[in-house]
VMD Tcl script that draws the C-alpha trace (Angstrom):
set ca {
  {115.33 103.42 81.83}
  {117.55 106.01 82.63}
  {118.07 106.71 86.13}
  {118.60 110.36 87.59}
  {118.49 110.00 91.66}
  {119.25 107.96 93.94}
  {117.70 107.70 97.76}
  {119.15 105.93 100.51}
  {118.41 104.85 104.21}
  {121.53 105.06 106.70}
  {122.21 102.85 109.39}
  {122.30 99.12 107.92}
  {121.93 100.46 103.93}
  {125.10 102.58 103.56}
  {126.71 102.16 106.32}
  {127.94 98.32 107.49}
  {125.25 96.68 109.31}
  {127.30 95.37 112.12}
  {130.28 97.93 112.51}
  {128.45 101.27 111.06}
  {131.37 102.41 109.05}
  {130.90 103.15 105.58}
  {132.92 101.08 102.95}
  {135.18 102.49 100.72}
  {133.46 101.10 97.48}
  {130.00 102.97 98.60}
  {132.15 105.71 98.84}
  {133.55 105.74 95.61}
  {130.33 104.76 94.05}
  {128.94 107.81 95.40}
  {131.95 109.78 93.79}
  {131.69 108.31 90.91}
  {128.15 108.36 90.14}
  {127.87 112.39 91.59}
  {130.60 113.28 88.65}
  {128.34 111.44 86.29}
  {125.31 113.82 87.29}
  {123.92 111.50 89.73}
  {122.26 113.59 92.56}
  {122.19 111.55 95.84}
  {119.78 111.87 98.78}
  {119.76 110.43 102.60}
  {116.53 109.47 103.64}
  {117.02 108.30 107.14}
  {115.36 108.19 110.37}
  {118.02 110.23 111.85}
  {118.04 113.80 113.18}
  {120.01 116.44 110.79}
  {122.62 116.38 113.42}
  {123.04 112.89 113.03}
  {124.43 113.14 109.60}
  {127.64 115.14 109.32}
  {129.49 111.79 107.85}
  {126.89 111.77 105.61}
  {127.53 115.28 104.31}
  {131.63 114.52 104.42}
  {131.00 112.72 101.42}
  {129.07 115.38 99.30}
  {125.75 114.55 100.03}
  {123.45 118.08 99.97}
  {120.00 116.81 100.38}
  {118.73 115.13 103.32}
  {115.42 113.53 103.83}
  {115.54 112.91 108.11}
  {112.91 112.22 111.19}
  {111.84 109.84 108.81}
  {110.26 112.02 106.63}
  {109.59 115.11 108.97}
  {112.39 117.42 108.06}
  {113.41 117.46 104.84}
  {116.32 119.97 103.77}
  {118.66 121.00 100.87}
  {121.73 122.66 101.44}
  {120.48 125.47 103.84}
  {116.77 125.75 102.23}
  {114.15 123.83 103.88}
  {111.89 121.57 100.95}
  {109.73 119.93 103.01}
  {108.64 120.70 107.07}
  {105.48 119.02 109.76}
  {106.47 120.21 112.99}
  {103.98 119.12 115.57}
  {101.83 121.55 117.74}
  {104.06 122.51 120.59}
  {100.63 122.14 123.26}
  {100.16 118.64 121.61}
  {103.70 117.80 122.22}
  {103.41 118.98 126.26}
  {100.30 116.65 126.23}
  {101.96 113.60 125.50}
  {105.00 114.14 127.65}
  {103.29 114.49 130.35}
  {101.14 111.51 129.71}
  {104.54 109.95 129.51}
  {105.41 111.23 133.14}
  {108.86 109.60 133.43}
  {107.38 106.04 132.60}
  {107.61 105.69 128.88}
  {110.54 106.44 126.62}
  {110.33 109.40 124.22}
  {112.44 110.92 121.15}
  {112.01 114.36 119.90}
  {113.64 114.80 116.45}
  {113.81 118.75 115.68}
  {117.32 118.90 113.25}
  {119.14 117.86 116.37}
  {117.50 115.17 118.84}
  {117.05 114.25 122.20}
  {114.77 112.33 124.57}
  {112.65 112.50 127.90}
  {115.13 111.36 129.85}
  {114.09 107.46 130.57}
  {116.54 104.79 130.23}
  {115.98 101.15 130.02}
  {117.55 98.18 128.30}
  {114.92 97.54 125.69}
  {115.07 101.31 124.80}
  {118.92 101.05 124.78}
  {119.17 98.42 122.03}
  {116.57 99.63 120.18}
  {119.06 103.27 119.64}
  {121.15 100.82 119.10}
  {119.45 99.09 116.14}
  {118.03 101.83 114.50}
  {120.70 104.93 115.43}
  {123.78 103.10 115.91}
  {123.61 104.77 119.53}
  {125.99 103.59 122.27}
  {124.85 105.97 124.60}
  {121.47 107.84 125.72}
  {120.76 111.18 123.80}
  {120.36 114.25 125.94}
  {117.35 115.16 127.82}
  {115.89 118.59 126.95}
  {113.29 120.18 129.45}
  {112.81 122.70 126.89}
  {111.64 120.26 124.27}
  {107.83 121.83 123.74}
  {109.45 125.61 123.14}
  {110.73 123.99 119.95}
  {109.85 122.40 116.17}
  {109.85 118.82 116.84}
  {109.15 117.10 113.26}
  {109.03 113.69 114.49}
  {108.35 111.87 117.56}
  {108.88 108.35 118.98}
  {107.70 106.52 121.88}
  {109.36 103.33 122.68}
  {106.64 100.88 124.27}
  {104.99 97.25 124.13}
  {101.55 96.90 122.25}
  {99.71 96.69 125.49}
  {101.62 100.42 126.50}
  {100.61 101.58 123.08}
  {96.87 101.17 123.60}
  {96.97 103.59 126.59}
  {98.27 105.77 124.23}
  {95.45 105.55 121.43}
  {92.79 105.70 123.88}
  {94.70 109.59 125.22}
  {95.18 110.26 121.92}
  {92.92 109.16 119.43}
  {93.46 111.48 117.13}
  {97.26 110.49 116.64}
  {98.75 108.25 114.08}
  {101.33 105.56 116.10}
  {102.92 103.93 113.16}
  {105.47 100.84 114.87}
  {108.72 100.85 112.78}
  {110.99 98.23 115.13}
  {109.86 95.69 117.53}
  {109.59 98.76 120.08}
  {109.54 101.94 118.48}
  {106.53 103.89 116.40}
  {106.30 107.04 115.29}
  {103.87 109.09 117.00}
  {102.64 111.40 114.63}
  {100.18 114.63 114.25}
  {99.90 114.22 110.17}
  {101.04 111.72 107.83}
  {105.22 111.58 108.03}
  {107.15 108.95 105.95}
  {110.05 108.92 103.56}
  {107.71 108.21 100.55}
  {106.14 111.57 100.92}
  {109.05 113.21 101.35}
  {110.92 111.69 98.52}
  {107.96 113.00 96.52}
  {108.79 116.52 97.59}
  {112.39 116.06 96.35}
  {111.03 114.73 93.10}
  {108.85 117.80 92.65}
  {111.91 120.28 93.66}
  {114.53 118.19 91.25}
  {111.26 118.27 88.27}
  {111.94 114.49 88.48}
  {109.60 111.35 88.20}
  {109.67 108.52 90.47}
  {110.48 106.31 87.47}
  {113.88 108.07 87.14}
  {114.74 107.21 91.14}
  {116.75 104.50 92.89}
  {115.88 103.55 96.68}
  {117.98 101.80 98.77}
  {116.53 100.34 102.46}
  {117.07 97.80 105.18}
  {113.82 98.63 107.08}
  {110.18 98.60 107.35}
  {110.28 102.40 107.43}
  {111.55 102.14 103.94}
  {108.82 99.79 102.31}
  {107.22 102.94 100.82}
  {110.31 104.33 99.96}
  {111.52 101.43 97.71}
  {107.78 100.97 96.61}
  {107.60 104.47 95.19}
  {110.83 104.59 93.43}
  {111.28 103.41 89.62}
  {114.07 100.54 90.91}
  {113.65 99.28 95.08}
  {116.85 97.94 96.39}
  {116.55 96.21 99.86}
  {119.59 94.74 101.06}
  {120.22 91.45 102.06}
  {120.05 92.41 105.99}
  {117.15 94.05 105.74}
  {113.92 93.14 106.81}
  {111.49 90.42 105.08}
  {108.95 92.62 105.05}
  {111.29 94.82 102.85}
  {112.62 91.96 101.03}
  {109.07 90.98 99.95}
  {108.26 94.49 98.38}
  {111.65 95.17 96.72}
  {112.63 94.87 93.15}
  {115.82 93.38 93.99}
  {117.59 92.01 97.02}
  {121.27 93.12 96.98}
  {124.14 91.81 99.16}
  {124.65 93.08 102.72}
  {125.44 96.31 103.10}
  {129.16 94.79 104.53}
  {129.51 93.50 101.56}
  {128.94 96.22 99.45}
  {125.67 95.62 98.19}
  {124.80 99.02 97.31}
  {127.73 99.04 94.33}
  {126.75 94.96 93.38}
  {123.53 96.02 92.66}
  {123.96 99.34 90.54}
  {126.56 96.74 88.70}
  {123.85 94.31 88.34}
  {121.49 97.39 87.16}
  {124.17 99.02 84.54}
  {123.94 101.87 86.02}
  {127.86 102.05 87.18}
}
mol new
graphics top color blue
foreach p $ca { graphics top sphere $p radius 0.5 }
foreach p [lrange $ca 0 end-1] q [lrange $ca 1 end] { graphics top cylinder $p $q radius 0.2 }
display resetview
């Protein structure tokens, strides 16, 4: 099997899952692998904005919002931005109560703070402190959003909004989406820009928004600090991502 592409999650895959740096030997891997032909694509829940230490290391393609925005270079593969009226609907449902993330290729949030909603940017967006509020949020493309809420808040939700997908992710996050969003579908569009197969990709994840990334890709990585849902549906289980996993495995594989 010869591999072409290679897709990786962020926060906990490539970067160390309890400092967030990124180790030198992913680096060089990355290097290494991009003089080889090797293209390499992010595929993170993060905003565009989010990823400028991504693109320090010559990374052009970026699959972010978990799906939603998908961009090479400066051209835009792959777009859902949500109907702005839909998006004024559910903020003001949310009416200062419940926690909410816009991702357009920057992000920002509704403005409520809490300690659950705290760790949880923590955990997923390395986040130390609150993203910006942004009155203006509905005048804009918003290609993914998040509510952060308990089961029993979620409900209230479905009942408003029936027609909505709420797809949980973490413990207290889901996506809250208009149409379908996730990084499978989006690594599909990359596929069909690059003329490749999903045979000839590589995933990488940590996360249960990466199950159907590793499931559609020829060879599913998860790491070893990922989650066992991951775990269960990957074709291998690599070391921790502090212990550079992501180069022990494409040793194991041959592929470096």
């Amino acid at each position: 099997m010869k591999y072409k592409i290679v897709f990786f999650d962020i926060d906990g895959t490539i970067t160390h899952h309890e400092n967030g740096s990124i180790p030198d030997k992913t680096k060089d891997v990355i290097h290494t692998l991009k003089n080889k032909g090797f293209k390499w694509v992010a595929a993170t829940g993060r905003p565009l904005s989010m990823c400028q230490e991504i693109k320090d290391l010559g990374i052009d393609t970026f699959i972010t919002a978990n799906g939603g925005y998908v961009k090479h270079n400066e051209k835009v593969i792959h777009q859902v931005p949500m109907d702005r009226n839909l998006v004024k609907e559910i903020v003001d449902f949310a009416h200062g109560k419940h926690g909410l993330s816009f991702y357009t290729e920057s992000f920002c949030m509704n403005g409520v703070e809490e300690e659950e909603i705290a760790r949880a940017l923590k955990e997923t967006l390395s986040l130390d402190e609150y993203p910006v509020r942004d009155d203006l949020i509905c005048e804009q493309d918003v290609y993914l959003m998040c509510l952060f809420a308990t089961d029993e808040v979620v409900k209230s939700y479905q009942q408003r909004f029936p027609h909505l997908i709420f797809r949980r992710w973490h413990p207290y996050v889901l996506n809250v989406l208009q149409e379908d969003v996730s990084k499978s579908l989006a690594i599909q569009k990359v596929l069909d820009y690059y003329d490749l197969h999903p045979s000839e990709a590589i995933a990488f994840g940590d996360g249960d928004n990466d199950v159907d990334m590793l499931e559609l890709a020829g060879l599913g990585i998860a790491m070893e600090n990922g989650s066992d849902r991951l775990k269960s549906v990957a074709d291998y289980v690599t070391k921790t991502s502090g212990e550079d996993g992501i180069a022990f495995a494409l040793g194991k594989f041959s592929v470096i």
